[in-house]
N, C-alpha and C positions, 0 to 999 in steps of 0.2 A: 926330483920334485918337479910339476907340473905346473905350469902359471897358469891360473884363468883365462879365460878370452875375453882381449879387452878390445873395443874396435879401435882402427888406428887414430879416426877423430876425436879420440874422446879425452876430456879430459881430469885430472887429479878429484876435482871436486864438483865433476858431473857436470857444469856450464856449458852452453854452446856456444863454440867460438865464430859463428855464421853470423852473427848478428853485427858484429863492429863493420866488419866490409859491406855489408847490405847497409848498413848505417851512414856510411861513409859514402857509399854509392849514390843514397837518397836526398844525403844533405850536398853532393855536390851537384847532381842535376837539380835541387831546388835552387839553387845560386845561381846558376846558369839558366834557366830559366827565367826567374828573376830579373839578372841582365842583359838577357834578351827582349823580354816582356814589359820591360818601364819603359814607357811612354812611346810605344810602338806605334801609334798614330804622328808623333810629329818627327821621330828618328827613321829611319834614315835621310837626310834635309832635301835630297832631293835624287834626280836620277843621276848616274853616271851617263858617257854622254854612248858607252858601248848596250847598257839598256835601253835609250834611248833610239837607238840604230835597229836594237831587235823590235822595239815595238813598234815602228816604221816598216820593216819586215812583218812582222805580225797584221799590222793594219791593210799592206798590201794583200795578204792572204784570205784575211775576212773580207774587206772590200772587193779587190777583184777577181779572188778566186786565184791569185794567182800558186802555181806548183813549180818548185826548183831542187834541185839536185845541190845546186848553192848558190849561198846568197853572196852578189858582189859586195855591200854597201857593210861598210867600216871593215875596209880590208878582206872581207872575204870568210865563210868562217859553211860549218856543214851545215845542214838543216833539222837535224834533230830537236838540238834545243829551241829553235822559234816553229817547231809545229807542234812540240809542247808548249809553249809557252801560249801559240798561237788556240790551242784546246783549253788552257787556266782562262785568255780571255775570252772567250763565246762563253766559258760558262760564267766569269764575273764580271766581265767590262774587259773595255781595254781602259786598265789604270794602269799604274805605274808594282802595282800588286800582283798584275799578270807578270810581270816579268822577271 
């Protein structure tokens, strides 16, 4: 005797079981989200003081143009992230948002 072809995902009474994990996926990026997104103007309370060093590094870039292979100030660290950083602020400011 021969059995139908049934696909492996399928189930007893024909339901899709893709919905609970997509479900589950959507309600925890909405959470996250959420606790990211409250009151994101006055959290995080202020800078740390290693953002602070890169927007000092940043500000030197904008201002005087300067170019380094690395930056000494707070220890020392590559340049990648403050020539990104230094790109976030020309196009929105140097705030504390560029960094």
């Amino acid at each position: 005797m021969t059995r139908p072809a049934v696909p492996p995902d399928a189930t007893v009474d024909g339901s899709d079981d893709r919905r609970a994990p997509i479900a589950a996926l959507t309600f925890a990026l909405a959470v996250a989200a959420a606790l990211r997104l409250f009151d994101l103007d006055r959290l995080p309370g202020g800078l740390h003081f290693d953002l602070g060093a890169n927007l000092l590094d940043v500000a030197d870039i904008l201002d005087r143009g300067t170019r380094s292979v690395y930056f000494t100030r707070n220890n020392g660290r590559e340049p990648l992230i403050v020539y990104m950083q230094a790109v976030s602020a020309a196009a929105i400011g140097l705030t504390p948002f560029a960094a």
